[in-house]
PyMOL Python script that loads the backbone (N, CA, C, O; Angstrom):
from pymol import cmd

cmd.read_pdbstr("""\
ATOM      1  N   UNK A   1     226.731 -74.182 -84.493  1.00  0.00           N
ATOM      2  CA  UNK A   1     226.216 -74.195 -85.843  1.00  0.00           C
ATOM      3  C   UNK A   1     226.247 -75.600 -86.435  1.00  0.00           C
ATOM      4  O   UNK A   1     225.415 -75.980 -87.259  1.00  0.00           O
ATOM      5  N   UNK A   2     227.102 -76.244 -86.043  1.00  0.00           N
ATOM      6  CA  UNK A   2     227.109 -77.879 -86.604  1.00  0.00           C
ATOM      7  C   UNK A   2     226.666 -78.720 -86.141  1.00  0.00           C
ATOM      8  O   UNK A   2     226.670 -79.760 -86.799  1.00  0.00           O
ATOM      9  N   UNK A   3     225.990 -78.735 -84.640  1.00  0.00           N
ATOM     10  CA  UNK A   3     224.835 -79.029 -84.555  1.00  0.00           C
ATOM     11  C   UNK A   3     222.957 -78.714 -84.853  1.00  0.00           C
ATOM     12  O   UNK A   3     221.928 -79.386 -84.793  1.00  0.00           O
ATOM     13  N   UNK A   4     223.261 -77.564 -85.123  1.00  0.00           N
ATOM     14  CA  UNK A   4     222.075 -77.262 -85.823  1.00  0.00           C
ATOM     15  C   UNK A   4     222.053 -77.625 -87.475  1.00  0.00           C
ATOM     16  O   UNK A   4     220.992 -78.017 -87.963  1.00  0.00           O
ATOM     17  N   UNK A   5     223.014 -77.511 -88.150  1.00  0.00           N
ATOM     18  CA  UNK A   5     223.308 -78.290 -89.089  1.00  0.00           C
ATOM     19  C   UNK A   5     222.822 -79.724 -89.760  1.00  0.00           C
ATOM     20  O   UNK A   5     222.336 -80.066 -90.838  1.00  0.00           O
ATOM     21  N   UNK A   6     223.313 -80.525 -88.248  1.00  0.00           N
ATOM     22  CA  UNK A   6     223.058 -82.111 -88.049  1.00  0.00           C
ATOM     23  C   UNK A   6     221.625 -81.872 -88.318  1.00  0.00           C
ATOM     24  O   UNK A   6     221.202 -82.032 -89.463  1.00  0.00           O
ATOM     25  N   UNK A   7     220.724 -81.446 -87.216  1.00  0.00           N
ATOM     26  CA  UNK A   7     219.413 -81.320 -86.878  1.00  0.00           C
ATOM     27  C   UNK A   7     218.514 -81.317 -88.502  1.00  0.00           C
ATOM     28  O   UNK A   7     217.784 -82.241 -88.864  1.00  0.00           O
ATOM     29  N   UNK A   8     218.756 -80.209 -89.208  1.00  0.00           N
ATOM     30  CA  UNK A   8     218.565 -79.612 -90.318  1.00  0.00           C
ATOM     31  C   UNK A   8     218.887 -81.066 -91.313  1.00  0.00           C
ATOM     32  O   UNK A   8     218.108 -81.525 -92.149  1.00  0.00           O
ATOM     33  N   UNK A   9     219.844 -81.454 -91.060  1.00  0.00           N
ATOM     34  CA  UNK A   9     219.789 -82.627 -92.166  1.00  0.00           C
ATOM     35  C   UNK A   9     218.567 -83.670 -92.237  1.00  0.00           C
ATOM     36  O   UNK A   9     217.732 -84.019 -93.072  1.00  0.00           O
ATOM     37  N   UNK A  10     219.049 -84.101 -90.389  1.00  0.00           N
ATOM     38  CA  UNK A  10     217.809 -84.907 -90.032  1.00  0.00           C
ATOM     39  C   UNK A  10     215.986 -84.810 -90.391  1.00  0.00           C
ATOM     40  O   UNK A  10     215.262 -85.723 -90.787  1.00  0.00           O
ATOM     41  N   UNK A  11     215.573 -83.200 -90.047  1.00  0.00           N
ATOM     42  CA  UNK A  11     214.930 -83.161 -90.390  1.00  0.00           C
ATOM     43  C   UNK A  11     214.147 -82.822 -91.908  1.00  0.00           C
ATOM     44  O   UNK A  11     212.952 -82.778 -92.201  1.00  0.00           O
ATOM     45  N   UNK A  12     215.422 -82.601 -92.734  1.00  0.00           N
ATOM     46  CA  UNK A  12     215.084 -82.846 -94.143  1.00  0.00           C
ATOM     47  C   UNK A  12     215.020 -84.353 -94.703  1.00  0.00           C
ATOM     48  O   UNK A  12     214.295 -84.647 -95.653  1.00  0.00           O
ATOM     49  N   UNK A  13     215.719 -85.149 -94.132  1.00  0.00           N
ATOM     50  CA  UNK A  13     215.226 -87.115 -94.235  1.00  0.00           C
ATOM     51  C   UNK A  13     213.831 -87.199 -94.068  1.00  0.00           C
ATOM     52  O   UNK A  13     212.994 -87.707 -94.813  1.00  0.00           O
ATOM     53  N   UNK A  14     213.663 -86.472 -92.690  1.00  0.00           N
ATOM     54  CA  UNK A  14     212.239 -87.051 -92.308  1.00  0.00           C
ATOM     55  C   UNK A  14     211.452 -86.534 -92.859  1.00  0.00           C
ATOM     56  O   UNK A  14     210.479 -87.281 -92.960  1.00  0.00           O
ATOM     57  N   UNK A  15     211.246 -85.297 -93.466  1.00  0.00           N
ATOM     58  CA  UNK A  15     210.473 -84.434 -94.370  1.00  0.00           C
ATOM     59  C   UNK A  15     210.310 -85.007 -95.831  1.00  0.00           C
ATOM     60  O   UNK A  15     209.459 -84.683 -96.660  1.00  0.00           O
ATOM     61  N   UNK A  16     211.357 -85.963 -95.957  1.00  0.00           N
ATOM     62  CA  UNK A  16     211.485 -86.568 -97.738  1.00  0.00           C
ATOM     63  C   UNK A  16     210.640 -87.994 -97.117  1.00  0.00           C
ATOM     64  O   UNK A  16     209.547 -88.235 -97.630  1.00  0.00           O
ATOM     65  N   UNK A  17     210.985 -88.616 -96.383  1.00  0.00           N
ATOM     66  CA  UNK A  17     210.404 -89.438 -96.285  1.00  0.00           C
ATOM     67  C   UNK A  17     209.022 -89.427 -95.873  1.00  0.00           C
ATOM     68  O   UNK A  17     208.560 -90.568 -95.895  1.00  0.00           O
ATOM     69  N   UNK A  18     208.181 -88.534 -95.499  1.00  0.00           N
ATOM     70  CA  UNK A  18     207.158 -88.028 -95.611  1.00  0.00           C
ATOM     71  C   UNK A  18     206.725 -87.897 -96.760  1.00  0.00           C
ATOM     72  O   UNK A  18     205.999 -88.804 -97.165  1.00  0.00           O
ATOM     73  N   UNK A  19     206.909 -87.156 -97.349  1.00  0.00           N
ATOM     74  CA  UNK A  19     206.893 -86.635 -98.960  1.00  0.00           C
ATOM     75  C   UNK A  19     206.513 -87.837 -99.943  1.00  0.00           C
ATOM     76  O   UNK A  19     205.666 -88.158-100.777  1.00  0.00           O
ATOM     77  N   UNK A  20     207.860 -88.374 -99.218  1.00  0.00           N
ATOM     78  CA  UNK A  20     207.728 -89.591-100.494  1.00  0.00           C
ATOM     79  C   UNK A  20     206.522 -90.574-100.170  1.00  0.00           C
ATOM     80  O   UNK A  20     205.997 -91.307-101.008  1.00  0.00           O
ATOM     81  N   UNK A  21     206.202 -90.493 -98.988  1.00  0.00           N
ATOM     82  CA  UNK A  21     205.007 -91.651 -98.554  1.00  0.00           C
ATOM     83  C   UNK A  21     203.787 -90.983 -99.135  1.00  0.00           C
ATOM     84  O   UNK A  21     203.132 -91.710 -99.883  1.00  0.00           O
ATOM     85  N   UNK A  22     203.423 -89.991 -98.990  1.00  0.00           N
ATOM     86  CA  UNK A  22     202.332 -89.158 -99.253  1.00  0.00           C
ATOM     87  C   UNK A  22     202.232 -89.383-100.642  1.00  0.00           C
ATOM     88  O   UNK A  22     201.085 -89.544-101.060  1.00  0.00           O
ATOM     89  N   UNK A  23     203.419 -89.446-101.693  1.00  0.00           N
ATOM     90  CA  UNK A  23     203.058 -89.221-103.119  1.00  0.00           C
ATOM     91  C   UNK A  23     203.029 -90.817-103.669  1.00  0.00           C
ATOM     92  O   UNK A  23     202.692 -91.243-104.773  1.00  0.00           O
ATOM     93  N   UNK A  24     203.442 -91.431-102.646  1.00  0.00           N
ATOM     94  CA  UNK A  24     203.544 -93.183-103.198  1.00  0.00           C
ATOM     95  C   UNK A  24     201.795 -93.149-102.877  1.00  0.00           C
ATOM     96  O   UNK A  24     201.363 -93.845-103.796  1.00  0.00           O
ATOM     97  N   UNK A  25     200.870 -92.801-102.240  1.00  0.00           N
ATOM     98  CA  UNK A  25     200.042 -93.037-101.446  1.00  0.00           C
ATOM     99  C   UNK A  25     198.561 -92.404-102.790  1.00  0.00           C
ATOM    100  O   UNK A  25     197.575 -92.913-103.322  1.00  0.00           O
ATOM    101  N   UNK A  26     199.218 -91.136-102.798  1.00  0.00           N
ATOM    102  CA  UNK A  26     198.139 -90.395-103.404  1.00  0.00           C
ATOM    103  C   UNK A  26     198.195 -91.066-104.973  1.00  0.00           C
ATOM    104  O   UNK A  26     197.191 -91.486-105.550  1.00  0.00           O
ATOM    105  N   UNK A  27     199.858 -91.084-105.663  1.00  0.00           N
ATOM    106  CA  UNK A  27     199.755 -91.371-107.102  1.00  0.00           C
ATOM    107  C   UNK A  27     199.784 -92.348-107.233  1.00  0.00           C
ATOM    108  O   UNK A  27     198.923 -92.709-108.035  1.00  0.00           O
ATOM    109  N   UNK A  28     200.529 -93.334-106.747  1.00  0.00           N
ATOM    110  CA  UNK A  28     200.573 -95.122-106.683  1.00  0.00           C
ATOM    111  C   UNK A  28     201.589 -95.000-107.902  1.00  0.00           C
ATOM    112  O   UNK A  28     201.258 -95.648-108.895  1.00  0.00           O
ATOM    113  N   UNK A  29     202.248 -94.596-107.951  1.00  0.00           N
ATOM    114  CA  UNK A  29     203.580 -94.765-108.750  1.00  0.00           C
ATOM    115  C   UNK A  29     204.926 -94.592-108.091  1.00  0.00           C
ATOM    116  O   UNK A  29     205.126 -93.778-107.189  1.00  0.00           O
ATOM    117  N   UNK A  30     206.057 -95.597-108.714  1.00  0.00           N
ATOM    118  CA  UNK A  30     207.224 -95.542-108.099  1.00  0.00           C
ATOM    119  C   UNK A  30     208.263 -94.466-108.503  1.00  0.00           C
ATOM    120  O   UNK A  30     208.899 -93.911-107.607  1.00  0.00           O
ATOM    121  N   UNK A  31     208.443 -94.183-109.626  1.00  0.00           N
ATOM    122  CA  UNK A  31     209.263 -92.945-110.391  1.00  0.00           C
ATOM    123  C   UNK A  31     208.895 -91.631-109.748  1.00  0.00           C
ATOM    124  O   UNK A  31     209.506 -91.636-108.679  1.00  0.00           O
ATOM    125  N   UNK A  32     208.392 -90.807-109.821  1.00  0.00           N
ATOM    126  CA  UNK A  32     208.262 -89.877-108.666  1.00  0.00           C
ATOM    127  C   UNK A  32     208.418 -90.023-107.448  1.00  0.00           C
ATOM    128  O   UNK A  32     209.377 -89.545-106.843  1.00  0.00           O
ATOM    129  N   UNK A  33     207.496 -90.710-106.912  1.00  0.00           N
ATOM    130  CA  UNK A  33     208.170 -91.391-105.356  1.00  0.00           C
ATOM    131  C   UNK A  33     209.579 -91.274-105.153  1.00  0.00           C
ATOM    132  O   UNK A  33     210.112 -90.643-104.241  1.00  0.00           O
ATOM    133  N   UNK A  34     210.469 -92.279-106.564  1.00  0.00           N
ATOM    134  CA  UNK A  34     211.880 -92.605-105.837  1.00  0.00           C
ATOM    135  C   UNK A  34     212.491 -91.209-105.740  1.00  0.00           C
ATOM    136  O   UNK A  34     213.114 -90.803-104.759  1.00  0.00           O
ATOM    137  N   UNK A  35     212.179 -90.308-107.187  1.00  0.00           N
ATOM    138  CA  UNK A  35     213.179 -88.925-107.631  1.00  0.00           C
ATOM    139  C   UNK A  35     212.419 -88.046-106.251  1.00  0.00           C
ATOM    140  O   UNK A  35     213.316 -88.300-105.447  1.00  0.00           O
ATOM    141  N   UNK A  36     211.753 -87.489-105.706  1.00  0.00           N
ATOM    142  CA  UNK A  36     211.496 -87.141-104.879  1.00  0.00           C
ATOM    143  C   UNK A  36     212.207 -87.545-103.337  1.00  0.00           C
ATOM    144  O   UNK A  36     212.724 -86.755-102.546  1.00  0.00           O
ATOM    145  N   UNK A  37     212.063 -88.934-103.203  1.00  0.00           N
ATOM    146  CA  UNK A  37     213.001 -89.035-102.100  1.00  0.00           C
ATOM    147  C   UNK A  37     214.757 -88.697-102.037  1.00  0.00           C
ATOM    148  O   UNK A  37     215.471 -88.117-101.218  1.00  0.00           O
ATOM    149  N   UNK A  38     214.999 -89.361-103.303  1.00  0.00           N
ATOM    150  CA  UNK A  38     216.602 -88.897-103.301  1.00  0.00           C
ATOM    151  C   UNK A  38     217.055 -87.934-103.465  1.00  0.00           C
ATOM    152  O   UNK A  38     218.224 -87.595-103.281  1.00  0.00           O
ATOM    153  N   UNK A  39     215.654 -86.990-104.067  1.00  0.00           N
ATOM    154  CA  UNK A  39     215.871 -85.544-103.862  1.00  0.00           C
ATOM    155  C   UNK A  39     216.490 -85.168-102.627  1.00  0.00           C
ATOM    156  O   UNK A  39     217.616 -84.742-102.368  1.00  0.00           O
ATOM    157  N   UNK A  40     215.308 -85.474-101.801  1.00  0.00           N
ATOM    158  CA  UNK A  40     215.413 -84.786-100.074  1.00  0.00           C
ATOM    159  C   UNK A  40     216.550 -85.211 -99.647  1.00  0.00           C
ATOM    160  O   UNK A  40     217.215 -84.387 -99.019  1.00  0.00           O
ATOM    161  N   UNK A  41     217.222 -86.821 -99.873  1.00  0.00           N
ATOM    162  CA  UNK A  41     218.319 -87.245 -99.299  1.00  0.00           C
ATOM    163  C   UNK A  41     219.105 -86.730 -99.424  1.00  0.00           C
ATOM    164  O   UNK A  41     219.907 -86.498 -98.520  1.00  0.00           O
ATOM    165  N   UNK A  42     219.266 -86.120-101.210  1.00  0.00           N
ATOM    166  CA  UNK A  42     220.669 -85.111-101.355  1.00  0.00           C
ATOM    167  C   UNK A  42     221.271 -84.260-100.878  1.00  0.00           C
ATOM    168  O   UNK A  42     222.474 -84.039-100.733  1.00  0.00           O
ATOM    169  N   UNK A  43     219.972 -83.533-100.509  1.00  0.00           N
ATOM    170  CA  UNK A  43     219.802 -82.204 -99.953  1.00  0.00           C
ATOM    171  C   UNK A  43     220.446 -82.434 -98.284  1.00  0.00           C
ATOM    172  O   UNK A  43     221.371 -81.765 -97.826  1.00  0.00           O
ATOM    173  N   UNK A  44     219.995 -83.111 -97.827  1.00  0.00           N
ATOM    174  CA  UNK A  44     220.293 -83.639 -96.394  1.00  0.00           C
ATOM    175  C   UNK A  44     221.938 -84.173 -96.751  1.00  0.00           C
ATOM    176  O   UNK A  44     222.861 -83.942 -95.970  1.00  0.00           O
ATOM    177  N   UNK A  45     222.105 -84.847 -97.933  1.00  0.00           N
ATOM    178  CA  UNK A  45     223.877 -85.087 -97.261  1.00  0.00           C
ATOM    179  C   UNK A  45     224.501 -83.849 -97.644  1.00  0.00           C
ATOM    180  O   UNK A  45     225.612 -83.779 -97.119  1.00  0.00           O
ATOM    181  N   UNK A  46     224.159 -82.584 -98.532  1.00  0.00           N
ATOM    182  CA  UNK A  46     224.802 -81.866 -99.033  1.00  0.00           C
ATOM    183  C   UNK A  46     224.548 -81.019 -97.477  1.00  0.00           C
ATOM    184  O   UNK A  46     225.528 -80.871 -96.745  1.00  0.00           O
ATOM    185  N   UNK A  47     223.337 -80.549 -97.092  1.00  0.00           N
ATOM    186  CA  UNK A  47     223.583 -80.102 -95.427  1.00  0.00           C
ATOM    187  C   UNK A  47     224.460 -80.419 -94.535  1.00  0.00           C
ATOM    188  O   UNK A  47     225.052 -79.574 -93.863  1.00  0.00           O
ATOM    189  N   UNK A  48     224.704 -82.151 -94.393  1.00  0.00           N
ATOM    190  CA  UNK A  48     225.267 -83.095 -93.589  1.00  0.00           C
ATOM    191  C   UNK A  48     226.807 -82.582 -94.333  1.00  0.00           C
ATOM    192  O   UNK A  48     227.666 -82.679 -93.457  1.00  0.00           O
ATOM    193  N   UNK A  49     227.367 -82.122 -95.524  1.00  0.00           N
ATOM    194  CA  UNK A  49     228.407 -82.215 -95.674  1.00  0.00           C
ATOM    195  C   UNK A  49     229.351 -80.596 -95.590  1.00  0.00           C
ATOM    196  O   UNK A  49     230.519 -80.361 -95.898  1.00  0.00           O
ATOM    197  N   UNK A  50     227.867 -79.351 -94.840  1.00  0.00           N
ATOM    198  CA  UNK A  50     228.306 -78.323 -94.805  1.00  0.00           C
ATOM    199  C   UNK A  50     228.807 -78.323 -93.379  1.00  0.00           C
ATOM    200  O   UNK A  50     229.697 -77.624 -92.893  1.00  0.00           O
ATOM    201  N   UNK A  51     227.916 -79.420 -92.698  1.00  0.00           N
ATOM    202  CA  UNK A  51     228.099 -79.393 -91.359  1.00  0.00           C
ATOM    203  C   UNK A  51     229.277 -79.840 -90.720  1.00  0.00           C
ATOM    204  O   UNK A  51     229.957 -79.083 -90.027  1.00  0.00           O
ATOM    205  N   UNK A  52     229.548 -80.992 -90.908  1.00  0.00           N
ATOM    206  CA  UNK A  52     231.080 -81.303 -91.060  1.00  0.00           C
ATOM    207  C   UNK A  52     231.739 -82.092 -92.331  1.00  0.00           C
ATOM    208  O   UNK A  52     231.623 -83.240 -92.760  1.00  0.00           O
ATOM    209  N   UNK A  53     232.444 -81.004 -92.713  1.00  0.00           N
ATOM    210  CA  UNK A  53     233.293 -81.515 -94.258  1.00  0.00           C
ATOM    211  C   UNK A  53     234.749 -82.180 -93.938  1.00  0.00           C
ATOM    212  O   UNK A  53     235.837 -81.945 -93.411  1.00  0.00           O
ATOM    213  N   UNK A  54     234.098 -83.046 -94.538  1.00  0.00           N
ATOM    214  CA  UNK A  54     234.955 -84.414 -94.075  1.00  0.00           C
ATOM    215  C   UNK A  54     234.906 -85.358 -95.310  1.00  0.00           C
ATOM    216  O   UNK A  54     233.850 -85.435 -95.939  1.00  0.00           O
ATOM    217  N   UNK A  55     236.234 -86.242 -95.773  1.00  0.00           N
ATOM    218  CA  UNK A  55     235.929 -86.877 -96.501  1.00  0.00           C
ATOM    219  C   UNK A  55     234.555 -88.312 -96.663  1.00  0.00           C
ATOM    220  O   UNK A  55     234.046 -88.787 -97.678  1.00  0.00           O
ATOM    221  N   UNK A  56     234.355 -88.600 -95.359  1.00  0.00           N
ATOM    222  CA  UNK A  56     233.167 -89.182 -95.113  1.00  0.00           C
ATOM    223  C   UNK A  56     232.053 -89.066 -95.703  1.00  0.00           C
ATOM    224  O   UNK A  56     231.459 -89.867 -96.424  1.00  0.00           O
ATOM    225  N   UNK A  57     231.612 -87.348 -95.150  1.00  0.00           N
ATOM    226  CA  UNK A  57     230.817 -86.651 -95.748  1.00  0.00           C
ATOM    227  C   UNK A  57     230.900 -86.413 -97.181  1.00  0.00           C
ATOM    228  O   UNK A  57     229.917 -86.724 -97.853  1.00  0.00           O
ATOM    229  N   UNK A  58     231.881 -85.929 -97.733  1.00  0.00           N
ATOM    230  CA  UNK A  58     231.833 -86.156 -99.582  1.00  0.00           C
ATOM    231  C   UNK A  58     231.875 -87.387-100.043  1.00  0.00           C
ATOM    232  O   UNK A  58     231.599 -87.335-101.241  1.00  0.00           O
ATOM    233  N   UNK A  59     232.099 -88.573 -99.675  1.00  0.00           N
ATOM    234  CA  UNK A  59     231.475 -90.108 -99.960  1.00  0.00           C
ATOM    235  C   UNK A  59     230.531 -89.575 -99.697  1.00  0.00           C
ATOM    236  O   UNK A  59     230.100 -88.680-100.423  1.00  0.00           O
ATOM    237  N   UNK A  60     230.018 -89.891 -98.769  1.00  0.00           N
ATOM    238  CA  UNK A  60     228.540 -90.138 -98.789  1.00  0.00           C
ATOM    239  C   UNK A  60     226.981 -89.306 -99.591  1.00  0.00           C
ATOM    240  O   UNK A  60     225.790 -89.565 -99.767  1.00  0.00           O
ATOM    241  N   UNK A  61     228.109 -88.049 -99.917  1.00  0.00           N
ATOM    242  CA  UNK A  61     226.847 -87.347-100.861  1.00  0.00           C
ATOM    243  C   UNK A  61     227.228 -87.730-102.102  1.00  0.00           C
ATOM    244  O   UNK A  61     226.385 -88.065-102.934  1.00  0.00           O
ATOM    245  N   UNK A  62     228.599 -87.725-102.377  1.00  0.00           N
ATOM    246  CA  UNK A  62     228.742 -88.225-103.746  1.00  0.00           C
ATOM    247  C   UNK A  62     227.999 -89.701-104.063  1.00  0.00           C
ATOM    248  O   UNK A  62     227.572 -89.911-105.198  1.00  0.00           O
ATOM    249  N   UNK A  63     227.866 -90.708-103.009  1.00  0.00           N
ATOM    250  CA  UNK A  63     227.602 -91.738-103.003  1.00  0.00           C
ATOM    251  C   UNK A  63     225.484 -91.826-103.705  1.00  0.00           C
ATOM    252  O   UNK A  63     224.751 -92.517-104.413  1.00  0.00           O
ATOM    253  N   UNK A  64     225.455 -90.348-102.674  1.00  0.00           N
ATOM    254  CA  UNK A  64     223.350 -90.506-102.996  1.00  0.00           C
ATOM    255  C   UNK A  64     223.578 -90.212-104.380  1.00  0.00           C
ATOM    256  O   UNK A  64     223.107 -90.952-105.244  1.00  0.00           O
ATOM    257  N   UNK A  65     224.499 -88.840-104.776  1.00  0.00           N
ATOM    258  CA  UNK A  65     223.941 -88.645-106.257  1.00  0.00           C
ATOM    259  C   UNK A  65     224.204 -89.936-107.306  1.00  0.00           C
ATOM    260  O   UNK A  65     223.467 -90.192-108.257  1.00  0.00           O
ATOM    261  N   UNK A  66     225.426 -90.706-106.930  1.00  0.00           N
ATOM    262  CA  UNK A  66     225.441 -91.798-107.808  1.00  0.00           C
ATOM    263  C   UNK A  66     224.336 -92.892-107.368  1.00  0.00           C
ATOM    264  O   UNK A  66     224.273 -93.863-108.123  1.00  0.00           O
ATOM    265  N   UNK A  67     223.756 -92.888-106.642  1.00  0.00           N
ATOM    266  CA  UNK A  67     222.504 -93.826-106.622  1.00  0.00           C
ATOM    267  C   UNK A  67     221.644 -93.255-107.161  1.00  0.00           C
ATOM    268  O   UNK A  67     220.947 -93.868-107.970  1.00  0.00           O
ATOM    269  N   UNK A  68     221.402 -91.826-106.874  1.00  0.00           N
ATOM    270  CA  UNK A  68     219.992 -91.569-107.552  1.00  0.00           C
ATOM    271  C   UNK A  68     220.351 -91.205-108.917  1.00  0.00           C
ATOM    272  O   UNK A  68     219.326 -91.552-109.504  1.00  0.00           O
ATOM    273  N   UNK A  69     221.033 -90.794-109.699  1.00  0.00           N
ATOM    274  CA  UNK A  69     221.743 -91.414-111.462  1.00  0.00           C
ATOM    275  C   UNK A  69     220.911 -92.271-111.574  1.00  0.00           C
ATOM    276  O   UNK A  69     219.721 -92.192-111.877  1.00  0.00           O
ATOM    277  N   UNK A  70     221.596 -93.189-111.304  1.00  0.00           N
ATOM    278  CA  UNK A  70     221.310 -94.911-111.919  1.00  0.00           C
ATOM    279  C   UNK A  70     219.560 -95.500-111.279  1.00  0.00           C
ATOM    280  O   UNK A  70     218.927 -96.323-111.941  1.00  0.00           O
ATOM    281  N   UNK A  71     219.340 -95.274-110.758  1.00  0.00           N
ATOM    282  CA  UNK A  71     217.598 -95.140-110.010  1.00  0.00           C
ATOM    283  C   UNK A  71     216.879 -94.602-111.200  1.00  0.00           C
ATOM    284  O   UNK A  71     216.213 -95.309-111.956  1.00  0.00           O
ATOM    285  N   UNK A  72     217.022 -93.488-111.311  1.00  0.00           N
ATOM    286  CA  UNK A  72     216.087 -92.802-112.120  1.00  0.00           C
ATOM    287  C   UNK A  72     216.617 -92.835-113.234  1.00  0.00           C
ATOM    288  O   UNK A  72     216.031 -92.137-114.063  1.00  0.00           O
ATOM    289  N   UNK A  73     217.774 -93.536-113.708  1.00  0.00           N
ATOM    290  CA  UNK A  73     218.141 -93.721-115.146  1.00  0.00           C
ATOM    291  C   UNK A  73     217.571 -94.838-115.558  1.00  0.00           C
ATOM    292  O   UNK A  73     217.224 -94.997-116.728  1.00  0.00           O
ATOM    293  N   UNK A  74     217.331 -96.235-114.094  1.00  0.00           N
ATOM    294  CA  UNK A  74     217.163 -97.124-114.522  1.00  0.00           C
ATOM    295  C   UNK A  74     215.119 -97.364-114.577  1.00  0.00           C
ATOM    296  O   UNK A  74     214.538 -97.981-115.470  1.00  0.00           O
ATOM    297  N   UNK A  75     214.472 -96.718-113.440  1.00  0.00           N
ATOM    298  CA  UNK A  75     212.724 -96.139-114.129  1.00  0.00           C
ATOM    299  C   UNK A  75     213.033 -95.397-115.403  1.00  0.00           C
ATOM    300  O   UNK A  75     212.652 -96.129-116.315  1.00  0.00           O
ATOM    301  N   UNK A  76     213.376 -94.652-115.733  1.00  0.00           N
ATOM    302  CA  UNK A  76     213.626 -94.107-117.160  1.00  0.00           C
ATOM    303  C   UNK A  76     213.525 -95.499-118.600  1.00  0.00           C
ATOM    304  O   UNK A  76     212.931 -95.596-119.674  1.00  0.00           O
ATOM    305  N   UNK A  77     214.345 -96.233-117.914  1.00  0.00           N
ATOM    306  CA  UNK A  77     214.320 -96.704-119.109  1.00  0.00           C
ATOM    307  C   UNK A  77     213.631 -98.056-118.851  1.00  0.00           C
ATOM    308  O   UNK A  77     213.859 -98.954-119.661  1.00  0.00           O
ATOM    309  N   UNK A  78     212.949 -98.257-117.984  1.00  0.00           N
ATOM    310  CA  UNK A  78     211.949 -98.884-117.500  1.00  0.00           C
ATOM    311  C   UNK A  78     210.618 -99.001-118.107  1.00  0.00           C
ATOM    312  O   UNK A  78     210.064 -99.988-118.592  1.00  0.00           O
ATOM    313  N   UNK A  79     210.153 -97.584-117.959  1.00  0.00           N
ATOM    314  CA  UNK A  79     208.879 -96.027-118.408  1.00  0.00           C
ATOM    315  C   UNK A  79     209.092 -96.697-120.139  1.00  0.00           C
ATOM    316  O   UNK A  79     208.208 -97.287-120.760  1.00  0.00           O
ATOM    317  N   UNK A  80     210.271 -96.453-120.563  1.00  0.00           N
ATOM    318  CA  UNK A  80     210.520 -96.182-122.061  1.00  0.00           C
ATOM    319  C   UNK A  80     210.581 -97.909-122.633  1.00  0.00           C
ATOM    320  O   UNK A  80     210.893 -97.986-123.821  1.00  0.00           O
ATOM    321  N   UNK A  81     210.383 -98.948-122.096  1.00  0.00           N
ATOM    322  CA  UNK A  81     210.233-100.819-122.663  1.00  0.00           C
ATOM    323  C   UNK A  81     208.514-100.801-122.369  1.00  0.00           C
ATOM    324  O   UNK A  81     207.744-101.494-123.033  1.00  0.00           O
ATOM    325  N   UNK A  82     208.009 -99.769-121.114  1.00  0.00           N
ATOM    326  CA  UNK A  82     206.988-100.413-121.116  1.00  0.00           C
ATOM    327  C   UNK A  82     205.914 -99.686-122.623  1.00  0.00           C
ATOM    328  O   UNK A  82     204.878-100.165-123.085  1.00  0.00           O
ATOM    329  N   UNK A  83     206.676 -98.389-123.076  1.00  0.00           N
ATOM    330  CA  UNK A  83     205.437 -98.044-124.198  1.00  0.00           C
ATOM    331  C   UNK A  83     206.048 -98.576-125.442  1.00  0.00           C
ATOM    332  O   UNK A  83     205.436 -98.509-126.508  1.00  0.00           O
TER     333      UNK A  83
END
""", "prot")
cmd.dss("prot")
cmd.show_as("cartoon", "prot")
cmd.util.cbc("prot")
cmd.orient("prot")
């Protein structure tokens, strides 16, 4: 099961990073793009951290959600100087 786990993470990266290329591509904007990818990433360390729970693993998801915070806090207020 914790290798299928792994797998499952992996292929939710590659599925976001898909995602995210497709919508950088079609909308030509970065704010969706980014919240969309760190979406998928989350999702993948929160998989990655069912698979083996390990303090590693809770860094490292705790680590995406505090990047993607400050990412999309910081387009947020990006969005909000430019109107």
């Amino acid at each position: 099961m914790t290798e299928a786990l792994r797998q499952l993470a992996l292929l939710i990266t590659l599925l976001g990073l898909l995602s995210a290329a497709r919508v950088a591509v079609t909308l030509r904007r970065v704010r969706p793009t980014v919240a969309l990818l760190t979406d998928f990433l989350l999702a993948a360390g929160l998989v990655r951290l069912a698979a083996a729970p390990s303090w590693t693993s809770l860094a490292t998801a705790a680590a995406t959600v505090a990047v993607r915070m400050l990412v999309n806090a910081g387009l947020r207020a990006s969005d909000a100087r430019r109107t």
